[in-house]
C-alpha positions in Angstrom: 0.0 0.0 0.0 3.2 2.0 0.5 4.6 2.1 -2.6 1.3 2.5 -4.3 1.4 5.8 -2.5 4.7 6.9 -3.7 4.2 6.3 -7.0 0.6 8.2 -7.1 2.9 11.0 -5.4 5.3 11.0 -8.2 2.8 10.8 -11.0 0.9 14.2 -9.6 4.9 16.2 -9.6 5.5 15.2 -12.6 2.2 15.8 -13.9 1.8 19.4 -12.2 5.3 20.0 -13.5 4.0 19.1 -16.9 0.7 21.1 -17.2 2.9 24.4 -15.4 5.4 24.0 -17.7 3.8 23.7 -21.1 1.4 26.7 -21.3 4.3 28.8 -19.4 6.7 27.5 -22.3 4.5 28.2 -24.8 3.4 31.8 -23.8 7.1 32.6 -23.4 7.8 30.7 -26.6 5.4 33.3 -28.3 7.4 36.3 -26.8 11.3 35.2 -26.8 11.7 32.6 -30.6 7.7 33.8 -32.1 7.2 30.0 -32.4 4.8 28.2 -30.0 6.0 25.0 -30.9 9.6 25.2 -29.8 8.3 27.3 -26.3 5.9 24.3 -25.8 9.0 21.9 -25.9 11.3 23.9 -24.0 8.3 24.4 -21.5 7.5 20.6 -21.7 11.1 19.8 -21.3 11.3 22.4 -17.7 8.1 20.7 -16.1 9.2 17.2 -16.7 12.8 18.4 -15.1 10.9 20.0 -11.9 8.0 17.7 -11.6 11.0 15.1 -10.9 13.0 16.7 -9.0 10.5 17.3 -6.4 9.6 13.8 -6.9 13.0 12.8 -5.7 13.1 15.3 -3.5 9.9 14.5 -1.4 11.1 10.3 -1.8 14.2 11.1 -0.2 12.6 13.0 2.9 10.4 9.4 3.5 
């Protein structure tokens, strides 16, 4: 039941990194390169980075 925990845990950082990330990239994408498409990736790229280092983060506090 433990683990099943953890990995719920993990799966809501790293989605709340993701859904953050990817509109946040793409409005900036907009502004900075005037291409949505490579703001999304960068942005995509940023949430999956933060969504798992708060994941490792709140596993190694456990």
């Amino acid at each position: 039941m433990m683990s099943k925990n953890k990995k719920t845990t993990g799966n809501t950082y790293l989605s709340v990194g993701i859904s953050i990330g990817l509109p946040l990239g793409a409005v900036l994408g907009l502004i900075i390169f005037d291409n949505l498409a490579i703001g999304a990736g960068i942005g995509l790229v940023f949430g999956i980075t933060v969504g798992t280092a708060v994941d490792s983060n709140t596993t190694k506090k456990e």
